[in-house]
Every structure is written in structure tokens, then in C-alpha cells.
C-alpha positions in Angstrom: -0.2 6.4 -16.2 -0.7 9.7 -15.1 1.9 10.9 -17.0 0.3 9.4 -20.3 -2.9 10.9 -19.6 -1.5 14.1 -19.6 0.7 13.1 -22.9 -2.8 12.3 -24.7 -4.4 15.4 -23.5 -7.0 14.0 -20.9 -8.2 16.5 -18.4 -6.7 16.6 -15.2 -8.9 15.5 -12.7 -9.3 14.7 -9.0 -9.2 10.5 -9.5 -6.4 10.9 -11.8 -4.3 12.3 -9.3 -5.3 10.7 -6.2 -4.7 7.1 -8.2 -1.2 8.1 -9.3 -0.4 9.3 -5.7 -1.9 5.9 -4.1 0.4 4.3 -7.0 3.2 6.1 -6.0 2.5 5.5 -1.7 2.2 2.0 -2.5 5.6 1.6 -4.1 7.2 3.9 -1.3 5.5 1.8 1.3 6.5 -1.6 -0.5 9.7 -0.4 -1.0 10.0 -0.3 -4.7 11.3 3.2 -4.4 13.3 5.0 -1.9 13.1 8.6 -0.4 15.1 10.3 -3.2 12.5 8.7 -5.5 9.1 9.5 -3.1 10.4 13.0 -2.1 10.0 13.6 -6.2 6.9 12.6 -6.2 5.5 14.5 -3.3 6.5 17.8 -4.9 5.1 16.6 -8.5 1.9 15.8 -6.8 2.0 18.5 -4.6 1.3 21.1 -7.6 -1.1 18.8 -9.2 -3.4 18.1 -6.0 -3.7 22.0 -5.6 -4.5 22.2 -9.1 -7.7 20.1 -8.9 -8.6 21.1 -5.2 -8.5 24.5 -5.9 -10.8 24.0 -9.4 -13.0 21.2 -7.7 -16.8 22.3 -6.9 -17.7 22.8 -3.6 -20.5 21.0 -1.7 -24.0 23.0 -2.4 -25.2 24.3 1.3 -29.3 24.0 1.1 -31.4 26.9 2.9 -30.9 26.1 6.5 -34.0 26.9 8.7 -32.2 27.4 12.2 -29.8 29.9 13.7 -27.1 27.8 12.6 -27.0 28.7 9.1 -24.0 31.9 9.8 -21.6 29.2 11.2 -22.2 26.5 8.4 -21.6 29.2 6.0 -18.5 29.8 7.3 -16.9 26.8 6.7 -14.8 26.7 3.3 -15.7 23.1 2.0 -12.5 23.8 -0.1 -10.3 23.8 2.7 -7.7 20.8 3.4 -8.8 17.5 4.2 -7.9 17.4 7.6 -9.5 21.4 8.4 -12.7 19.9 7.0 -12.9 16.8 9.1 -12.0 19.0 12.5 -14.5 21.4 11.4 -16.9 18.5 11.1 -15.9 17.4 14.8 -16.7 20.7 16.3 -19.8 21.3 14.7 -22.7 23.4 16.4 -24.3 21.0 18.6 -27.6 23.1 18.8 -28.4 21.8 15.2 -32.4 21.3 15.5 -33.0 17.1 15.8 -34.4 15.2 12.6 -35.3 12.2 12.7 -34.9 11.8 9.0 -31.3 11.9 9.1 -30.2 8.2 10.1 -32.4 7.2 6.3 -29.7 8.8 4.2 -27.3 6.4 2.1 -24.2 7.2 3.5 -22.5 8.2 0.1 -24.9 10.9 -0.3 -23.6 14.0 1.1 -26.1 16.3 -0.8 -28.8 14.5 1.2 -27.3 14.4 4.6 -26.8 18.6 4.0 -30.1 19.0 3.3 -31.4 16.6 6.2 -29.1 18.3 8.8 -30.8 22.0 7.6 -33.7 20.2 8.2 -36.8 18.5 7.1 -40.3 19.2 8.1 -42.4 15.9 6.8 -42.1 12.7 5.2 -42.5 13.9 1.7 -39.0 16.0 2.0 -37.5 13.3 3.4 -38.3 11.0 0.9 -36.4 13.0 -1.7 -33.6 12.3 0.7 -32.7 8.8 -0.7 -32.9 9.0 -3.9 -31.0 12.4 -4.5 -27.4 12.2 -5.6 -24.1 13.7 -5.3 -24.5 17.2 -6.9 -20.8 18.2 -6.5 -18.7 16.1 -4.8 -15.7 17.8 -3.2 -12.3 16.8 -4.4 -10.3 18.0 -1.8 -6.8 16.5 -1.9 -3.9 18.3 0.5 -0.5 17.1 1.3 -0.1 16.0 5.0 2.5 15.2 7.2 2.0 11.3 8.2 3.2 9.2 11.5 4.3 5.6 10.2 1.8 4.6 12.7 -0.9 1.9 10.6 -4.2 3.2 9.9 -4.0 5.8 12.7 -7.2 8.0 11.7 -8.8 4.8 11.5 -7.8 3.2 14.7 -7.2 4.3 18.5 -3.4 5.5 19.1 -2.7 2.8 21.1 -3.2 -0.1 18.1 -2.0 2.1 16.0 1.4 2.2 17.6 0.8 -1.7 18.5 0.5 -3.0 14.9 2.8 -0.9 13.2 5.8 -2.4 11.6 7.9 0.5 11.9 7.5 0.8 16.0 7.2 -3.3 16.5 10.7 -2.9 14.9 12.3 -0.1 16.1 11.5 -0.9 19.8 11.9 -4.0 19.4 8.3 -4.9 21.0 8.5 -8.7 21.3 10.9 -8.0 24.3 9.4 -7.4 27.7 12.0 -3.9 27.5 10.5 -2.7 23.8 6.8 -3.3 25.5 8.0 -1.0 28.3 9.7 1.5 26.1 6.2 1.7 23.6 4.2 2.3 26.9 6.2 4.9 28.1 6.5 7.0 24.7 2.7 7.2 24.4 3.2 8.3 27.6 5.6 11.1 27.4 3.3 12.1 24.2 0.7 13.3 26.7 -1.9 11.3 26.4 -3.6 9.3 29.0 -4.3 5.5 28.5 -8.0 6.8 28.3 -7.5 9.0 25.3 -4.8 6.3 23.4 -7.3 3.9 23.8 -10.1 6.1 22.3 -11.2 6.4 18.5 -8.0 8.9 17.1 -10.7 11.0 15.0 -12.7 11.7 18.6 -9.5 13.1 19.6 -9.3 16.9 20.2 -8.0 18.8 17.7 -5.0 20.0 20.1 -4.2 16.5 21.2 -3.7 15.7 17.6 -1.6 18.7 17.0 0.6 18.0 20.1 1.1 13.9 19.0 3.1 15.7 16.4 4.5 18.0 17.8 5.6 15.4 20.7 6.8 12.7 18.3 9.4 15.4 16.7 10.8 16.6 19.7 11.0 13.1 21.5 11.5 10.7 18.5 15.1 10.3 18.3 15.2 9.7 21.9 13.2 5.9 20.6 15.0 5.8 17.5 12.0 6.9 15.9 13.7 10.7 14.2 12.3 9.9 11.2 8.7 8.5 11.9 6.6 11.2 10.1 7.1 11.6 6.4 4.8 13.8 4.0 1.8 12.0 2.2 -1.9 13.0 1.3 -5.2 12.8 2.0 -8.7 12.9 0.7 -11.9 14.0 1.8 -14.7 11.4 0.8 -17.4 13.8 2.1 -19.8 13.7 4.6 -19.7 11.0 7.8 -16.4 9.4 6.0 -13.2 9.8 7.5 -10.8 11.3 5.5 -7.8 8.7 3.9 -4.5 9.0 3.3 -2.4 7.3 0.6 -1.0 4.9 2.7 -4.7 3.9 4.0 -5.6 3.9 0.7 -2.6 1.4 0.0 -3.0 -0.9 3.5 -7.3 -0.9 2.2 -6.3 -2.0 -1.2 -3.7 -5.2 -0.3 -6.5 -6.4 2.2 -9.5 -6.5 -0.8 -6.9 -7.8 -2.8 -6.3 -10.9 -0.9 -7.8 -13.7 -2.3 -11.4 -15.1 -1.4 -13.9 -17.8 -2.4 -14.4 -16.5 -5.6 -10.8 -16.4 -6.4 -7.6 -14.3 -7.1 -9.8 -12.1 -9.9 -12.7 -11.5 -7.3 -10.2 -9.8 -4.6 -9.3 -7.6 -7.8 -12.8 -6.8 -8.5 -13.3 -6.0 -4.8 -10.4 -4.1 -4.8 -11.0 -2.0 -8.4 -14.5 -1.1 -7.1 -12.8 0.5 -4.0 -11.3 3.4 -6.2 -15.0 4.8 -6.8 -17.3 2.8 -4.4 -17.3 4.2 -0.9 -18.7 1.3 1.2 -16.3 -1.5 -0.3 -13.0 0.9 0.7 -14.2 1.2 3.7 -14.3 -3.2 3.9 -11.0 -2.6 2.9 -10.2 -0.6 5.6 -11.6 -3.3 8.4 -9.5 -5.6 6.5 -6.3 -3.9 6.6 -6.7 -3.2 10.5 -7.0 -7.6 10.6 -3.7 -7.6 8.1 -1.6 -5.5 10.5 -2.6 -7.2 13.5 -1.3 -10.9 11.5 1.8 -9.3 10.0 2.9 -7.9 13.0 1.9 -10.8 15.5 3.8 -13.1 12.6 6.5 -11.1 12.2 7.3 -11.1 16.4 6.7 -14.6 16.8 9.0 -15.3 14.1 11.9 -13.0 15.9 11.1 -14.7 19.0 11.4 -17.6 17.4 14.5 -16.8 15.1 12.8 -18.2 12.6 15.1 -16.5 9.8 18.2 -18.4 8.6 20.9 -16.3 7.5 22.3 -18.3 4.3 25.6 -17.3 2.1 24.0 -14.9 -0.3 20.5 -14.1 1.0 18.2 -14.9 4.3 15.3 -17.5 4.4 12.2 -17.4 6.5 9.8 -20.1 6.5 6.2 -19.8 7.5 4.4 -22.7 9.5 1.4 -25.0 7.5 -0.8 -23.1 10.7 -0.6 -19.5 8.6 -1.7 -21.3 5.3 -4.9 -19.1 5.2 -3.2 -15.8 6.6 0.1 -15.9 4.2 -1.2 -18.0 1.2 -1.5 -14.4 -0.8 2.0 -12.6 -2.3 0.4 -8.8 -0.6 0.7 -9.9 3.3 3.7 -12.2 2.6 5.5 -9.3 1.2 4.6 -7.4 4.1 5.6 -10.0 6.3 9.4 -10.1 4.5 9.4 -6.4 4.0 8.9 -6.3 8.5 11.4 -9.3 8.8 13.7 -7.8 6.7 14.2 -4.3 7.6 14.1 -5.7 11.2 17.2 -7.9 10.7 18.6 -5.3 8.6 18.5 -2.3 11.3 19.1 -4.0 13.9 22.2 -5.7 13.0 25.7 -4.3 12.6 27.5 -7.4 10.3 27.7 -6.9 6.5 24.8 -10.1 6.0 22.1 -7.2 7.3 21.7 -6.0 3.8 21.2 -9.0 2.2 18.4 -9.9 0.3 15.5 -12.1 1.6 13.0 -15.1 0.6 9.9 -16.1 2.4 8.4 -19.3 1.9 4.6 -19.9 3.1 2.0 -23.1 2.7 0.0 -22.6 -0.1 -1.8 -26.1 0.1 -0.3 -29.1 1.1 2.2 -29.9 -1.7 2.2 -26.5 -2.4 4.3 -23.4 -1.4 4.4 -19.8 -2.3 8.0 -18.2 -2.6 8.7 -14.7 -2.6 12.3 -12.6 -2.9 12.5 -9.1 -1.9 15.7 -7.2 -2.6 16.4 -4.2 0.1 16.4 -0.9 -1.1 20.1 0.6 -1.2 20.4 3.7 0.4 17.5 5.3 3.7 18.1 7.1 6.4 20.6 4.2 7.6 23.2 3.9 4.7 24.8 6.3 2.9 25.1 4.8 -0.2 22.4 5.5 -2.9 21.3 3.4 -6.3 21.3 5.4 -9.1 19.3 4.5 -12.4 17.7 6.5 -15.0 14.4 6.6 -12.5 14.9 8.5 -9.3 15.2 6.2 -6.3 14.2 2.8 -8.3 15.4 -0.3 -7.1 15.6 -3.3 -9.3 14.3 -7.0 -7.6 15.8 -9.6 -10.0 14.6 -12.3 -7.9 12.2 -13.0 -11.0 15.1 -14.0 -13.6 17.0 -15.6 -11.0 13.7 -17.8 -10.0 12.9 -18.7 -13.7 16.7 -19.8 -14.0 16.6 -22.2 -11.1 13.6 -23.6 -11.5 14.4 -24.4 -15.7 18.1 -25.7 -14.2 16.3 -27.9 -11.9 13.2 -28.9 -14.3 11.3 -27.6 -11.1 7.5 -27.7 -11.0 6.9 -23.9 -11.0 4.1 -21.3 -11.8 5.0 -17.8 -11.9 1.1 -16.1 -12.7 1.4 -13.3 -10.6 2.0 -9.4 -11.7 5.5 -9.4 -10.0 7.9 -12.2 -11.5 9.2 -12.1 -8.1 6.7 -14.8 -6.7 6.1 -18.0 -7.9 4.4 -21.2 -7.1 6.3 -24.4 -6.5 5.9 -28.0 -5.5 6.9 -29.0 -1.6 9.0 -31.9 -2.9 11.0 -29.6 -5.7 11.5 -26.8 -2.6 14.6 -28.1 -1.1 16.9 -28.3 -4.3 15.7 -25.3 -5.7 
């Protein structure tokens, strides 16, 4: 889309590229693409984000009216996401007290400037909440990311806990993976005090040394290849900055479906692109969707809950996830864990097979899913090769529709990815 946009001679702008590099996380993440395919992105996007960062306004300081005003100038509200939000944590904590500043909407970062130069009566004040956003900053940098879920949203510690990628390669539903996670956030030098604790409250240097640390003692967890570059975006003032893969994980939680129906998670999850307070409901969401797809996911290794069949594995989910799993986002986050679980931990040629997930949708309902595994990571050597970098092809949704018209099964295939479809308990078995 991005792309055509520049085909048809639309401006390049900060949204434009921040939704094609979401786009592009979401498919690394869900693996529709594989490294080759990402790493093309990342330097494609890489040019473009600089582009609009460097061309992007900068946030208007007012007229301060303490001795703080030298230090505020000097900081370049221009700078990378991640400079801004440290800059923001070591602010000058002589900053004269207003009481006008909790009355600020918190999208409005021209107010909160001018309340934190501060305001002498009501009057000023009230032109507080009802200015707007002058000149947003549009301040999108590459980043180097830990595949640790929702870390600058989250403590360490549950960061590590509900993260596919660790659960998996420690193996965390054992009583020895549980030891082995406990003594890596360990040997990465933080106490249980600071893992525990908010990671943006973090000092700067304890962030920079969790990276450092997880490169030089990854491979010893068989974790080498944990960090992996992304992006970020500042969203001003009293937000945390979010990367493309919290961007993703805050998506696929507003998209799940609610009262009002499959459309009104959409809505929810449109309005997010643009609406501050709903991406950050997103973002409480996706911390709730980690902690089911990972506690899932274990219980179902401890279980051994996946049957390994002649061409593919199955997994069913019990009637007592029906509200958890009854949407195609978390199941396929649920197969995409069980999967690449089986698949790396396993030396016999049935590790790369594909896999279907089954889960309740009502009571003579189900939801099926197939996911077909990526050919080629860090693991294998091999690599699929198409006319699209890194693209891998799921043909689950031909081979579905083929069954099912074989069969003269009850289906309903009414979701964007042919790959899930509805069908009737009693029709399950045969097809």
C-alpha cells in the first residue's frame, strides 16, 4: 500500500510509513515472511523513516518562566524515539509545581508544555484543555528489539515470563526451564527488585547493559538470536514510546471480537492507528493475550496435547478456552507458539510439518485454523524462493475448501485469511 501511494504521487508522510512498517512487523511476527524477506524491509523503511523524522516539525517549547528553560532547550525533540523518552525520565526535577498540570487531556502535548513552563491563574489554565496539537513530532527510528512481549510496557520479569520465544526456548513449563529463566535475568544484572519494576523506570544504563548482557550471554540459553531490528515511535508527551511489534500484539487484542461483534473489534482496532487512548486499551489487552497464549500453549506441552498425524500435526483446544480462543488472531498465536515449539525442539523429519488448531467456537461449532511453517530461519538451511523476498505460501485455504466440498461439510470460510474456517462439531471428524 505504501508502495501505491508513492506510485500515485501522495506525499510521504509519518502515518504512511509507520502503517506500512506495523504491516510489515505483523507479517514477520505471524510468520508470513521470513528474515530474508523482513531484513528487506528494515533497510527500505529505514531510509523512509529518516526521511519523514528528519522533515517532521518539532514540538513548539512555550516561554518557560523558571531557571529551567536552558536545559529544556537543549533537548532535540527530533532526536530518536528512545533518546526522547530517556530525556523525558531524567528530566530537571526542580521544575516549579502546578497544580494545573493533572487537567490536561493526555493527547495534548502542546498543553502539558505549556503547563509544565508554568501557569500562574485559572484563566491560563483554562486555555489548557481546549488547545490542540500544534505540531505533533513524528519521530520514527529503527531500534534494536529483545523478542521479549511488550517489554517497554511491562516489568522484565513478565516480559520474559509471557514471551513465546523464551517459554519455548527454555522450555519453561519444566521445573529446569523455570530455573534456567531465573538465573538468566540473573546473570543480566538485575536484581529481582528492578525485574520486577516498570522497564521504562529502569535507568538508562540498566537498559543499555540488558542488551549488552543478552548478546554476550544469549547463546549460552539458546537465545543468540533474541534481538532483531524493528522501530519505534514517539506518541509525545506522558506516552511511552511503541514499537512495531507493540503496535502489532495492541492491534490483534482490539481486534478480538466483542459484544458488538467481529466489525466492532475492527472499528476499535482502526481507531487505534490515530486515537491515542484506544492503542493504549490495546496495549492492556495484549499484555492479557500473552499471559493466555503462553499459559495455553504450556499447559498444552504439559499435557501433550498435539497429535503428530501422517502429513500435518493437530492440537485441539478444550470447550473451557471457548471465550479465550474463539477468535482466528490468539489462535494463530497459539499454533504459531505450539508449532515452532515442536518444531525446535525436535530432531525427526515430522518437526517441520505443518499444523491445525481446532478451538470451541459454540457448542456445535468449531474454529479451524492451518499454519504452514516458514522454510528456512536461523534453524534450517534451506530457503523458499518466490518472486517476493522471503514469502511463504499457506495453502491450507484451497485444501480446506476442497475437503469440505468433497465431504458436503457444513463450512464458513468469512474471515480475511482463507486459512480459517468455521465448521460444524459433527462434520469435524471426517473432515
Amino acid at each position: 500500500m505504501l508502495m501505491l501511494a508513492e506510485q500515485m504521487g501522495m506525499p510521504l508522510s509519518a502515518d504512511l510509513v509507520w502503517w506500512a512498517i506495523v504491516g510489515a512487523t505483523s507479517q514477520y511476527l505471524l510468520h508470513q515472511i521470513d528474515e530474508t524477506g523482513y531484513a528487506l524491509v528494515v533497510t527500505r523503511m529505514r531510509d523512509l523513516s529518516r526521511r519523514v523524522s528528519l522533515n517532521s516539525p518539532s514540538i513548539p517549547l512555550p516561554a518557560a518562566r523558571d531557571k529551567t528553560t536552558e536545559a529544556r532547550r537543549s533537548v532535540n525533540y527530533s532526536s530518536s524515539s528512545q533518546a526522547l523518552l530517556d530525556s523525558q525520565l531524567g528530566y530537571p526535577t526542580d521544575t516549579a509545581f502546578t497544580p494545573y498540570l493533572d487537567i490536561v487531556e493526555e493527547e495534548d502535548d502542546e498543553g502539558y508544555l505549556k503547563a509544565r513552563a508554568g501557569v500562574s491563574t485559572a484563566a491560563e489554565a483554562g486555555l489548557l484543555t481546549s488547545s490542540k496539537i500544534a505540531a505533533q513530532s513524528a519521530d520514527i527510528a529503527e531500534s534494536s528489539e529483545l523478542q521479549f512481549s511488550l517489554l517497554r510496557h511491562w516489568s522484565l520479569a513478565n516480559a520474559m515470563q509471557y514471551s513465546p520465544f523464551v517459554a519455548r526456548r527454555l522450555a519453561t513449563w519444566s521445573s529446569r526451564g523455570r530455573s534456567r529463566l531465573d538465573l538468566l535475568v540473573a546473570k543480566l544484572g538485575l536484581s529481582k527488585a528492578e525485574a520486577g519494576a516498570p522497564f521504562v523506570h529502569l535507568a538508562p544504563e540498566l537498559k543499555t547493559q540488558l542488551f549488552k548482557r543478552m548478546a554476550e550471554i544469549g547463546a549460552d540459553y539458546d537465545m543468540a538470536d533474541a534481538s532483531y531490528r524493528g522501530f519505534v515511535r514517539n506518541y509525545g508527551w506522558r506516552k511511552s514510546s511503541l514499537s512495531g511489534s507493540d503496535m502489532v500484539q495492541a492491534l490483534l487484542a482490539l481486534l478480538q471480537p466483542v459484544e458488538g461483534g467481529q466489525e466492532s473489534g475492527f472499528f476499535m482496532a482502526y481507531d487505534a492507528l490515530s486515537q491515542y487512548p484506544v492503542l493504549k486499551r490495546g496495549i492492556e489487552g495484549a499484555m492479557e493475550m500473552q499471559k493466555l497464549v503462553v499459559g495455553q500453549g504450556v499447559t498444552m506441552l504439559e499435557r501433550q496435547a498435539v497429535k503428530t498425524l501422517r502429513s500435518f500435526r493437530l492440537a485441539m483446544v478444550g470447550m473451557e478456552t471457548q471465550t479465550m480462543f474463539g477468535s482466528a488472531f490468539a489462535l494463530r498465536q497459539l499454533a504459531l507458539f505450539l508449532m515452532q515449539t515442536l518444531r525446535e525442539r525436535s530432531k525427526v523429519a515430522q518437526s517441520r510439518l505443518p499444523f491445525i488448531i481446532v478451538a470451541p467456537l459454540t457448542e456445535d461449532r468449531l474454529l479451524v485454523l492451518g499454519v504452514t511453517p516458514i522454510v528456512g530461519g536461523p534453524r534450517v538451511e534451506a530457503r523458499f524462493k518466490s518472486q517476493f523476498a522471503g514469502e511463504t505460501r499457506n495453502k491450507f485455504g484451497m485444501v480446506f475448501e476442497a475437503a469440505a466440498g468433497d465431504l458436503g461439510a457444513d463450512i464458513r470460510q468469512g474471515f480475511f485469511d482463507s486459512s480459517v474456517l468455521e465448521i460444524k462439531r459433527e462434520d469435524f471428524s471426517a473432515f
